[in-house]
N, CA, C and O of each residue as an XYZ file, in Angstrom:
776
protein
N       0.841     -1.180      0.000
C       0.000      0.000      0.000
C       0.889      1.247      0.000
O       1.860      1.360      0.748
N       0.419      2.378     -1.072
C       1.849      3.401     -0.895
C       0.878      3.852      0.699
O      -0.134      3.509      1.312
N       2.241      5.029      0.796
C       1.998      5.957      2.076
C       1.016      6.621      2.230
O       0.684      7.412      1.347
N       0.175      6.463      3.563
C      -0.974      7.555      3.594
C      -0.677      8.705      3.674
O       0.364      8.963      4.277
N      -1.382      9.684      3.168
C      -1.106     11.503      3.616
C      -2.005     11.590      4.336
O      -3.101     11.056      4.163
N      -1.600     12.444      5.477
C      -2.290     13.085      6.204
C      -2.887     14.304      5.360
O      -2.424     14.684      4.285
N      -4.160     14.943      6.120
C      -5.405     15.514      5.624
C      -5.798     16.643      6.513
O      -6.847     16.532      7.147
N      -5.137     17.622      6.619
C      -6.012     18.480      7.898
C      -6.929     19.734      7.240
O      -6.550     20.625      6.480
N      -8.163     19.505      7.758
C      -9.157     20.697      7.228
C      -8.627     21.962      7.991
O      -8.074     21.733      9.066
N      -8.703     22.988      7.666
C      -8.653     24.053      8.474
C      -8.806     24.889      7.725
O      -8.748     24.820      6.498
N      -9.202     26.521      8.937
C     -10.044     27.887      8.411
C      -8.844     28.810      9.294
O      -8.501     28.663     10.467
N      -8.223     30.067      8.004
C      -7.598     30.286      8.540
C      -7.971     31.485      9.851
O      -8.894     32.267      9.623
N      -7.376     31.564     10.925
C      -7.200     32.292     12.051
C      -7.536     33.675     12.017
O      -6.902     34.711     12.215
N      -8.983     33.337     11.641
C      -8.911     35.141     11.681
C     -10.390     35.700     12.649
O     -11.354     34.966     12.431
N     -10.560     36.368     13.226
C     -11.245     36.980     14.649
C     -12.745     36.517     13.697
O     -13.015     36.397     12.502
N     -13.368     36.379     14.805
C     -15.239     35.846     14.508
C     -15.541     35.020     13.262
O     -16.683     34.827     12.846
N     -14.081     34.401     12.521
C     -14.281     33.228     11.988
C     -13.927     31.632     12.221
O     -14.250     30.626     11.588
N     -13.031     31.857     13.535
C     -12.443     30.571     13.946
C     -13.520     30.467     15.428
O     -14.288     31.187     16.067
N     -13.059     29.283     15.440
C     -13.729     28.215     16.982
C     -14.820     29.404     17.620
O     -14.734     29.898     18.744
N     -15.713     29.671     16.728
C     -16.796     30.429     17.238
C     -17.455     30.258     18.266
O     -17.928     31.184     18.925
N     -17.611     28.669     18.623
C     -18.260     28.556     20.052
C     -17.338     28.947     21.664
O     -17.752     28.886     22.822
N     -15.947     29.354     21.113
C     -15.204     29.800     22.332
C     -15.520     31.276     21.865
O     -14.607     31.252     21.040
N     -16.005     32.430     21.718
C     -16.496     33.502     21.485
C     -16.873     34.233     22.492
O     -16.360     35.325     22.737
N     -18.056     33.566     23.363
C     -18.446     33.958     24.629
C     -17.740     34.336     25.411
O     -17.624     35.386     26.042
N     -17.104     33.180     25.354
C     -15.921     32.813     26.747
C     -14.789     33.880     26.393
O     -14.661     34.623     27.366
N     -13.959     34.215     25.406
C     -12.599     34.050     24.639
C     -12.886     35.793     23.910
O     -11.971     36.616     23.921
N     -13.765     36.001     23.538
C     -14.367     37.343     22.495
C     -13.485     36.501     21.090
O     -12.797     35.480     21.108
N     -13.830     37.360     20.023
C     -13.017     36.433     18.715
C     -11.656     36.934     18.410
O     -11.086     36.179     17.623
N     -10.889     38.032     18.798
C      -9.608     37.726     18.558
C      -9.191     36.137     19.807
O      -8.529     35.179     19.410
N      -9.806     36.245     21.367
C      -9.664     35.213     21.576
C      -9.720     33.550     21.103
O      -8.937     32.611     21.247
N     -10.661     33.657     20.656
C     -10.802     32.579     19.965
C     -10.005     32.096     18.593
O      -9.726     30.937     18.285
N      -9.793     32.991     18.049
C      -8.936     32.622     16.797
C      -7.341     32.784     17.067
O      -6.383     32.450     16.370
N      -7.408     33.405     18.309
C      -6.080     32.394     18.955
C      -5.767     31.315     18.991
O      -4.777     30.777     18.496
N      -6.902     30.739     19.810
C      -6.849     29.275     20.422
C      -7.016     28.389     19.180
O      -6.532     27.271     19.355
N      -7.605     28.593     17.894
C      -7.573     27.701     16.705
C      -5.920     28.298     16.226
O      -5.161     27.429     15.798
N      -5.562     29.274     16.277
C      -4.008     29.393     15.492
C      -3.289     28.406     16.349
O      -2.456     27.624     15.889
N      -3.654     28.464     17.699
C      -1.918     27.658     18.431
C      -2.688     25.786     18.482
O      -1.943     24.806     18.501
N      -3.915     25.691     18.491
C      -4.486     24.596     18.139
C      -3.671     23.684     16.631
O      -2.963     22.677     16.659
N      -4.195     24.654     15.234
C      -3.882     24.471     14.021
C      -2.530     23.781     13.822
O      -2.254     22.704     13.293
N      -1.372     25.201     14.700
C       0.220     25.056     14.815
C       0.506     23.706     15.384
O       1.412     22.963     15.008
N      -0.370     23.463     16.339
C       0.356     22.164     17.470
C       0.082     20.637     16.446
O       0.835     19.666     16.390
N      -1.267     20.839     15.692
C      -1.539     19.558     14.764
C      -0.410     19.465     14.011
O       0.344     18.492     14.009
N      -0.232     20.817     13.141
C       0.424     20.560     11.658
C       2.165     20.509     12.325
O       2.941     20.300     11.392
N       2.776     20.629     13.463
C       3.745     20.230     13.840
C       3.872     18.582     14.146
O       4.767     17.876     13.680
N       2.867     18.148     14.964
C       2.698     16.640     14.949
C       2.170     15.837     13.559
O       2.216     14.624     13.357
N       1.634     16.935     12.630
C       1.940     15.537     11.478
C       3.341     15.862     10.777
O       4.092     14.936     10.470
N       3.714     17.342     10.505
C       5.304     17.188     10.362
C       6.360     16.472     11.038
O       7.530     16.479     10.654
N       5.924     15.847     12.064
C       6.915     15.093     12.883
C       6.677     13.479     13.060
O       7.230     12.685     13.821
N       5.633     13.284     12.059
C       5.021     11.993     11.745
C       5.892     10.747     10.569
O       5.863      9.527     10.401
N       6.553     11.836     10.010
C       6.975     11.994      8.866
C       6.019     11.760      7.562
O       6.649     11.689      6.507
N       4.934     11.659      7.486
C       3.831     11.416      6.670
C       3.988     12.805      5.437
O       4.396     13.963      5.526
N       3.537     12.126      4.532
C       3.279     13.463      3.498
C       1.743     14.331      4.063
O       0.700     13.792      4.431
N       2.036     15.766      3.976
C       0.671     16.415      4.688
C       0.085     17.185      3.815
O       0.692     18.115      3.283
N      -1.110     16.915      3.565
C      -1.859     18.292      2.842
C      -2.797     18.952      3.743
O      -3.451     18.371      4.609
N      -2.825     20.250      3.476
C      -3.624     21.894      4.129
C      -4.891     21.541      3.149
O      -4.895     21.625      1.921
N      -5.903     21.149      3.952
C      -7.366     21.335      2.787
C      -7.672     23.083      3.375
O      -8.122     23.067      4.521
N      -7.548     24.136      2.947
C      -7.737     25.114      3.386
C      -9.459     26.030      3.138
O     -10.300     25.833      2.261
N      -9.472     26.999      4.261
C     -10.453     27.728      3.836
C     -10.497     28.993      4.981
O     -10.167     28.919      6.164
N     -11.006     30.162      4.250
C     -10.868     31.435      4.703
C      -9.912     32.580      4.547
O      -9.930     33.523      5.337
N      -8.884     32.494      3.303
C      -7.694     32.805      2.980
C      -7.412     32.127      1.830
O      -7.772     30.985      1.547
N      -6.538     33.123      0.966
C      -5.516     32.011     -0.129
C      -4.422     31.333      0.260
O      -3.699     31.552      1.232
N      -4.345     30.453     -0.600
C      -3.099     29.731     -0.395
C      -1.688     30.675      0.242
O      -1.105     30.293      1.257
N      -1.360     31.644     -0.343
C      -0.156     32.211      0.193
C      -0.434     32.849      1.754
O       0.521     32.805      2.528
N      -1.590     33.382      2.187
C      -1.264     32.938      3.274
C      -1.245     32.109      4.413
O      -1.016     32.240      5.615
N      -1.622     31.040      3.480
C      -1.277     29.983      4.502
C       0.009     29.459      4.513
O       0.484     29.014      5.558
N       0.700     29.461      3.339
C       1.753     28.902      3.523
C       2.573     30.019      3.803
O       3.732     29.665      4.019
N       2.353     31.522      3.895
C       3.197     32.328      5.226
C       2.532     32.043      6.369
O       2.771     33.010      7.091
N       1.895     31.351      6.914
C       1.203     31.183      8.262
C       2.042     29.535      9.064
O       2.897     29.438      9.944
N       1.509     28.774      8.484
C       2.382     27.277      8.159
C       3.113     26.381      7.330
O       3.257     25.162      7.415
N       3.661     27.434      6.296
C       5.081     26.886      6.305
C       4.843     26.272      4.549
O       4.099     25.320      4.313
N       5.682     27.080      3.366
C       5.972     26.623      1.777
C       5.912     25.288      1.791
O       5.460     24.875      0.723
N       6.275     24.116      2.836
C       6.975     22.716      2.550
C       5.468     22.161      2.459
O       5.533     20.982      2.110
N       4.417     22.483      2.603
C       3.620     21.835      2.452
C       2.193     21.796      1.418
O       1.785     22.888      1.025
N       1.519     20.658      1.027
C       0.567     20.884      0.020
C      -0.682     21.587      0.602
O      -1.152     21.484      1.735
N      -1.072     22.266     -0.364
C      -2.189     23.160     -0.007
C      -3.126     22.872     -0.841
O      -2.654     22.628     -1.951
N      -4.257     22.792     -0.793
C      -5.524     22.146     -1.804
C      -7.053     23.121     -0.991
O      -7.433     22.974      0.171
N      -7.568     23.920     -1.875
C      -8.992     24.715     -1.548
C      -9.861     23.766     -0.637
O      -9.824     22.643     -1.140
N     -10.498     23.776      0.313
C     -11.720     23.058      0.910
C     -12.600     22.439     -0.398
O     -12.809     21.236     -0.555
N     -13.106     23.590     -1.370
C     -14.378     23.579     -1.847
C     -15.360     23.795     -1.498
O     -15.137     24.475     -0.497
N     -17.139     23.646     -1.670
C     -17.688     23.928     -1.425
C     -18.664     22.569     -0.560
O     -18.215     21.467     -0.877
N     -19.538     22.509      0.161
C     -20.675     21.747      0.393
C     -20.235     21.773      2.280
O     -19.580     22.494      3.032
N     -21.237     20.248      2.402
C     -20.616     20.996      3.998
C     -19.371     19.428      4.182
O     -18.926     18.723      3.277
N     -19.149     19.345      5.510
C     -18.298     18.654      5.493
C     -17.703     17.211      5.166
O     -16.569     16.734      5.120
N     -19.157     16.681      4.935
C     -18.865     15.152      4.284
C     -18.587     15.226      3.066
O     -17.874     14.387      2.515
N     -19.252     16.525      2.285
C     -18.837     16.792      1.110
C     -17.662     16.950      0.424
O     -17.556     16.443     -0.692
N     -16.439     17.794      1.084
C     -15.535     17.851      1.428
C     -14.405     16.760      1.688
O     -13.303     16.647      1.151
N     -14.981     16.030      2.623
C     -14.163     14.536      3.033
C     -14.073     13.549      1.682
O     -13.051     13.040      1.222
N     -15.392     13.434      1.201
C     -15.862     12.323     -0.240
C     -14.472     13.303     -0.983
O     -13.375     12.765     -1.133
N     -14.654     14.397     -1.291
C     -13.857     14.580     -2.363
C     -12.497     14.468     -2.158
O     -11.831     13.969     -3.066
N     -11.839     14.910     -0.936
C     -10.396     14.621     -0.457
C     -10.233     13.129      0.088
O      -9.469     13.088      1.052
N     -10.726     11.975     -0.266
C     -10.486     10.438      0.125
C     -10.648      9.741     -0.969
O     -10.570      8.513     -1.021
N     -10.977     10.783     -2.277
C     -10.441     10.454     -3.650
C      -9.274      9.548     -4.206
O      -9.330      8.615     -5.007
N      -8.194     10.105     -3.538
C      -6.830      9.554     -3.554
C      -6.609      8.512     -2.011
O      -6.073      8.998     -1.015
N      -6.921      7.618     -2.032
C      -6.216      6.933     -1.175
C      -4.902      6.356     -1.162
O      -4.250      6.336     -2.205
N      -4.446      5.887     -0.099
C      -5.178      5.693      1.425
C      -4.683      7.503      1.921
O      -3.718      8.211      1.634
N      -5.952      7.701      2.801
C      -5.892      9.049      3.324
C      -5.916      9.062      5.071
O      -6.540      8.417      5.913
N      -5.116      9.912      5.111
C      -5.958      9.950      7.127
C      -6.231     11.536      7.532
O      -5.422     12.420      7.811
N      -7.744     11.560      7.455
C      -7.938     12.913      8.288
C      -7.766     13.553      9.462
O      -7.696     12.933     10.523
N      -7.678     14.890      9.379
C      -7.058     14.853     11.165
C      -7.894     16.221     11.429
O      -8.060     17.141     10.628
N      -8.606     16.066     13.402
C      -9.153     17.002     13.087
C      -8.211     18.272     13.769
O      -7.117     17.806     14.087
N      -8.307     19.643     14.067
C      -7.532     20.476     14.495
C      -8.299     20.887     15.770
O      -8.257     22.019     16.252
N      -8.759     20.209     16.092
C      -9.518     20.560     17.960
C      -8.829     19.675     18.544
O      -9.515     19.189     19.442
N      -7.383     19.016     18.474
C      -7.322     17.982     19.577
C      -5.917     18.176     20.394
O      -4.881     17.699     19.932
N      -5.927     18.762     21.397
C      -4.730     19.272     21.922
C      -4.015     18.018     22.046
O      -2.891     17.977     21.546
N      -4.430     17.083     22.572
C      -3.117     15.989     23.245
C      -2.757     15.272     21.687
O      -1.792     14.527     21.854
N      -3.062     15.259     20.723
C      -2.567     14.831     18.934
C      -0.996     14.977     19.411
O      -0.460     15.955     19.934
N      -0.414     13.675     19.062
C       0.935     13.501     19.455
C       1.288     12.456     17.612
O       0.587     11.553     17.156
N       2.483     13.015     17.037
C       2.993     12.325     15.738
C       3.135     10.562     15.980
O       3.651      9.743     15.221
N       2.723     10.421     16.818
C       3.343      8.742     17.504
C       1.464      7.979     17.240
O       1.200      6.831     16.882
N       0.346      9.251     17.613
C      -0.897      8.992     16.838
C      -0.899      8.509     15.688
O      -1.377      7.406     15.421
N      -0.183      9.539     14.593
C      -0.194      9.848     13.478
C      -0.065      8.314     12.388
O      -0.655      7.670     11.521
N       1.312      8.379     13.314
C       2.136      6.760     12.656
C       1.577      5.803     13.171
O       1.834      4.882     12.396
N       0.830      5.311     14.173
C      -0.321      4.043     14.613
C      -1.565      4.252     13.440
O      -2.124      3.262     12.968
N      -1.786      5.083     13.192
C      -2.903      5.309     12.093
C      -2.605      4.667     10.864
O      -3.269      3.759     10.364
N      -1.342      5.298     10.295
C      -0.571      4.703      8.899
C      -0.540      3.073      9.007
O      -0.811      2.283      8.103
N      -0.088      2.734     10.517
C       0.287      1.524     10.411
C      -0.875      0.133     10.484
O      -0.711     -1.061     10.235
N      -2.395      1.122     11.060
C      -3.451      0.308     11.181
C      -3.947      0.001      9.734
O      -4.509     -1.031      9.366
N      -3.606      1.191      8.922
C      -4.347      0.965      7.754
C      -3.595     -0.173      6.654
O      -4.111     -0.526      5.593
N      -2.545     -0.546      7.063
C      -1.465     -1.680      6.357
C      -2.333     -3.338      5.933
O      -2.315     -4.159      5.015
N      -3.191     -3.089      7.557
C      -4.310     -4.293      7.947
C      -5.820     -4.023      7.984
O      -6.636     -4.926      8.167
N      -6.187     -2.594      7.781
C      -6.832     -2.109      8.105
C      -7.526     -1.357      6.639
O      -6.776     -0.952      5.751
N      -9.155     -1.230      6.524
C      -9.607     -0.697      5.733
C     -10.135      0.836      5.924
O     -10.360      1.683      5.059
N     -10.273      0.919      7.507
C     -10.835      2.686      8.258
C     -10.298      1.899      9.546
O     -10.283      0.781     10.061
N      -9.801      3.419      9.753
C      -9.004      3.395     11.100
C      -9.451      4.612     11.447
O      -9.206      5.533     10.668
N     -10.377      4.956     12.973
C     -10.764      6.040     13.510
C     -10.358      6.225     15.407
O     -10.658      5.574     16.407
N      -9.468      7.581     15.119
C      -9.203      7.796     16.585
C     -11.015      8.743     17.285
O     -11.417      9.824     16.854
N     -11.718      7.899     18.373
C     -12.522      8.160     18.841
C     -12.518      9.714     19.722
O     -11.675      9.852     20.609
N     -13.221     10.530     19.508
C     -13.529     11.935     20.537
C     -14.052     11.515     21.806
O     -14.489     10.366     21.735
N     -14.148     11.963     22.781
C     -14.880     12.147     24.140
C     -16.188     12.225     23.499
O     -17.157     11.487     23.677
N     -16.062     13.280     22.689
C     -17.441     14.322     22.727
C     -18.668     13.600     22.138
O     -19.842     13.967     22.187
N     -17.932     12.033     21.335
C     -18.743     11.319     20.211
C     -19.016     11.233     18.663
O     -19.794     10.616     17.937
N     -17.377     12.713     18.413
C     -17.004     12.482     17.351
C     -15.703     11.538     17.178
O     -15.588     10.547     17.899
N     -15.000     11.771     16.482
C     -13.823     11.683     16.266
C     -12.486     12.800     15.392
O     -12.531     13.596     14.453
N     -11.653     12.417     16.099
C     -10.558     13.168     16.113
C      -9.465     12.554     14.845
O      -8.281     12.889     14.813
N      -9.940     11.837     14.078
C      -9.071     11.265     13.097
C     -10.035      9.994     12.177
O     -10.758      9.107     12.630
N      -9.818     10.217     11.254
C     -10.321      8.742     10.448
C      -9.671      8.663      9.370
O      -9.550      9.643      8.635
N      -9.035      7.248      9.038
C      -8.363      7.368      7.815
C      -8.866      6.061      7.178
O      -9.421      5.127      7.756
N      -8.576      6.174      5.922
C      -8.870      5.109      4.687
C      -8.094      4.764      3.913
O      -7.171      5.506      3.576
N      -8.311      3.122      3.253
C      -7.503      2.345      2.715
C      -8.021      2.411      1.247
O      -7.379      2.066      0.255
N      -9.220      2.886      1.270
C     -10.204      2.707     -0.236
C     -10.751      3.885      0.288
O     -10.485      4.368      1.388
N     -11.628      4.381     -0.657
C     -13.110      5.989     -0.583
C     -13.835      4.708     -0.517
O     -13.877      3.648     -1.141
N     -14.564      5.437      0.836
C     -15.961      4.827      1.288
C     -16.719      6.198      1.256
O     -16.437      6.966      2.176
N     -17.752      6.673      0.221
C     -18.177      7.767      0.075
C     -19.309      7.698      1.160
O     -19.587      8.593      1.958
N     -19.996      6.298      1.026
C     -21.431      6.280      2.411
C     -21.187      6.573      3.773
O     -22.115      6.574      4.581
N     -19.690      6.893      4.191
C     -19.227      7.495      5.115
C     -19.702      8.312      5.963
O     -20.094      8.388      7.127
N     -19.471      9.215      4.539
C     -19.540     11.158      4.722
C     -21.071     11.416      4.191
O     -21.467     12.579      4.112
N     -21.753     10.551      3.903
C     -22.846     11.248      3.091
C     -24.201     11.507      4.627
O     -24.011     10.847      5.649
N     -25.314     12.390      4.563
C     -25.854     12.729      5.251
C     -25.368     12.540      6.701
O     -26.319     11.903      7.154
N     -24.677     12.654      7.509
C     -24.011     12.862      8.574
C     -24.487     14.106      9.497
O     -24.697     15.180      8.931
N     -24.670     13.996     10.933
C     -25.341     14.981     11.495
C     -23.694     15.744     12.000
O     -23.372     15.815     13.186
N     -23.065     16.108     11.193
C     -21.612     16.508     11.564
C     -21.548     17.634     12.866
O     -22.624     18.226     12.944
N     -20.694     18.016     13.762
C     -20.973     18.691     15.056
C     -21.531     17.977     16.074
O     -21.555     18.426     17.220
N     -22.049     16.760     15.737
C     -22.676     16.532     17.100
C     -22.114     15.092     17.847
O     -20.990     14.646     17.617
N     -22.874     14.587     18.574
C     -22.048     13.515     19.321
C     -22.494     11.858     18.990
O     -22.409     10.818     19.642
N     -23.101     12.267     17.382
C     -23.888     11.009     16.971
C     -23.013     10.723     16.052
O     -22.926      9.563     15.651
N     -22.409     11.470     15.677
C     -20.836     11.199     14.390
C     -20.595      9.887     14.472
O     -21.035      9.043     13.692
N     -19.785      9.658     15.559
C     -18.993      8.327     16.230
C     -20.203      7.013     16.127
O     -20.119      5.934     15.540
N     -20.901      7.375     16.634
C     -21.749      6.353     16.571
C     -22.730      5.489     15.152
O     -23.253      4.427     14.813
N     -22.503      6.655     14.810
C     -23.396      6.565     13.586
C     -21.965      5.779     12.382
O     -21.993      4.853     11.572
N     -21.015      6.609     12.779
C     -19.976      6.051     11.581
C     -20.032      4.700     11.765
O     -20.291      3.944     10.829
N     -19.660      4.038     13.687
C     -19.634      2.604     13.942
C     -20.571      1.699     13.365
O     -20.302      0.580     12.928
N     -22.145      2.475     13.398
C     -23.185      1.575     12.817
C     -23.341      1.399     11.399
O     -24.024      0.506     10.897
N     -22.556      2.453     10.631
C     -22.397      2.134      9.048
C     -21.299      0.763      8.904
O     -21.569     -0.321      8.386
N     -20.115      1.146      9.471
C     -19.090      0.373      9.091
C     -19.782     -1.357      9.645
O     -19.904     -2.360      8.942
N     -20.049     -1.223     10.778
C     -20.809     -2.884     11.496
C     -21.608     -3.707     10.257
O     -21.291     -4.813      9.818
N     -23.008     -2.650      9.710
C     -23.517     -2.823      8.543
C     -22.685     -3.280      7.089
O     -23.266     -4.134      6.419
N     -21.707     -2.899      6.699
C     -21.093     -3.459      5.823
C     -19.618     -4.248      6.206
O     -18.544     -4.270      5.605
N     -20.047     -4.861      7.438
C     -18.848     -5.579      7.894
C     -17.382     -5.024      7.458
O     -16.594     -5.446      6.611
N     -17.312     -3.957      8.322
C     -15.949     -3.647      7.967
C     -15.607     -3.011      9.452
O     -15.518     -1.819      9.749
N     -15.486     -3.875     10.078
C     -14.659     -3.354     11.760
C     -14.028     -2.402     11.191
O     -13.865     -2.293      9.976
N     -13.590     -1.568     12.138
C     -12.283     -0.479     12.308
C     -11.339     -0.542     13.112
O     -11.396     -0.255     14.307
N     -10.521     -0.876     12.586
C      -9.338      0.042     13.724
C      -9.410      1.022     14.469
O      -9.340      2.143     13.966
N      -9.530      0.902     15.514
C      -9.452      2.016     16.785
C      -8.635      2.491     17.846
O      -8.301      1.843     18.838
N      -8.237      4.054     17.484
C      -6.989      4.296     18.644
C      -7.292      4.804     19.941
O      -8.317      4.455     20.526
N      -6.660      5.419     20.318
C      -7.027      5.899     21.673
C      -8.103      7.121     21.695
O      -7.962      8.207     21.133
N      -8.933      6.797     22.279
C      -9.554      7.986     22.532
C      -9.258      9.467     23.465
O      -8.798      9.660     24.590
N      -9.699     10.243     22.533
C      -8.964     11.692     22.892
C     -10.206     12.976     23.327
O     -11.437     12.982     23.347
N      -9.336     13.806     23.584
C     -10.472     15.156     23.900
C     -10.138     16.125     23.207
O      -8.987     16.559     23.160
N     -11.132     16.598     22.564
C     -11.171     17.811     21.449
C     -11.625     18.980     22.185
O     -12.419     18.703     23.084
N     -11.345     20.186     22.051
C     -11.218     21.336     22.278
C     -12.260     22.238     21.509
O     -11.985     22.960     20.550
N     -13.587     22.066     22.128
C     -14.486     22.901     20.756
C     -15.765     23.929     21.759
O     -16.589     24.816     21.535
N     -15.367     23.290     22.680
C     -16.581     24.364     24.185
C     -15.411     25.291     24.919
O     -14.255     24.889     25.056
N     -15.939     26.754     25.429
C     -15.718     27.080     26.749
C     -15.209     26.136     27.667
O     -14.139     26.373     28.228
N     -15.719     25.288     27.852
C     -15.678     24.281     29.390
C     -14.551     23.622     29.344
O     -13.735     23.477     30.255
N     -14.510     23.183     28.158
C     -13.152     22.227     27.537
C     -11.966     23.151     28.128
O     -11.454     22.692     29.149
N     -11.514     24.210     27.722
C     -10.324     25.216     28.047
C     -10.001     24.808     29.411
O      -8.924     25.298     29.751
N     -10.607     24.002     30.426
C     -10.098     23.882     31.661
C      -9.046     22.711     31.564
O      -8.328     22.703     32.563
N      -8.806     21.924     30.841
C      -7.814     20.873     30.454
C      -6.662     20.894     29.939
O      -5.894     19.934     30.002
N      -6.272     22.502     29.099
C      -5.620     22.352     28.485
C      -5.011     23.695     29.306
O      -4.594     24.180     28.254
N      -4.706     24.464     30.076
C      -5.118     25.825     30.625
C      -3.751     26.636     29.850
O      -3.897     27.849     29.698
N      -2.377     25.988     29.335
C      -2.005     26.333     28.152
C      -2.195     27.172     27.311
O      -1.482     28.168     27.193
N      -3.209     26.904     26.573
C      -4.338     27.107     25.529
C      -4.060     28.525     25.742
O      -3.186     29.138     25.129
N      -4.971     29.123     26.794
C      -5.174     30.833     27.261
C      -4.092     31.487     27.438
O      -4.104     32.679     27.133
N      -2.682     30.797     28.058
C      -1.772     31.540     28.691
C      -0.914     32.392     27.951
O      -0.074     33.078     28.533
């Protein structure tokens, strides 16, 4: 199987367009803090994965993202639809592993258990607290995946498990993690604010 690339969606860092639900808490230059040093801490752990990485970007052009995080890496538009839409079209090219950018403890040692599940493995998903997940990667495009998905909420996880069960295709599963997407959450990471 060649090498998976890593996949990270992201919007770039800019006030009352990032992690809107820390807003309240944070006001929005706050908040689009906490997605810049969020964003930085992912795309350092898949640079340290050694994996090939692509920027699915949105909210900015390409140049500044790659003055934001760095020329060495591929940059590819989001597109349009909402997010399964998005996923179907970037799992085009397999094998892929998505990654999401809410997950403070994302360590490159994740990254490479992912690559290595998918060797044996057809979907490999690191589980959220929240009932999403924080990573899913593929060996083939499974488009019935991503399609009608209640995305944001805590039925993600569950709902993905009951597709994959349905067409007999267990998953690989890593450790489960905590994503960073409430007010409340910020008490875990206290970092984050400082």
């Amino acid at each position: 199987m060649p090498t998976p690339r890593l996949v990270l969606f992201t919007r770039y860092p800019e006030a009352g367009k990032a992690k809107t639900r820390l807003i309240p808490a944070l006001g929005e230059a706050g908040a689009a803090t906490i997605h810049r040093k969020l964003a930085e801490r992912t795309v350092r752990a898949m640079r340290d994965s050694g994996l090939p990485v692509e920027i699915r970007f949105t909210g900015a052009g390409s140049s500044a993202f790659q003055q934001w995080l760095g020329e060495d890496l591929a940059y590819t538009e989001q597109g349009d639809g909402d997010l399964g839409d998005r996923l179907r079209e970037a799992s085009r090219n397999p094998p892929v592993i998505f990654v999401g950018a809410d997950c403070p403890d994302l360590q490159a040692s994740h990254l490479q258990l992912a690559a290595e599940a998918l060797e044996d493995n057809d979907v490999v998903i690191g589980p959220a607290e929240d009932g999403g997940y924080w990573l899913i990667g593929l060996a083939s495009p499974h488009d019935w995946l991503f399609s009608d998905m209640a995305w944001g909420t805590g039925a993600v996880l569950p709902e993905t498990l009951r597709r994959l069960e349905a067409k007999k295709m267990p998953p690989a599963l890593l450790e489960t993690l905590a994503d960073c997407d409430r007010p409340e959450d910020l008490r875990r990471w206290p970092w984050l604010t400082a």
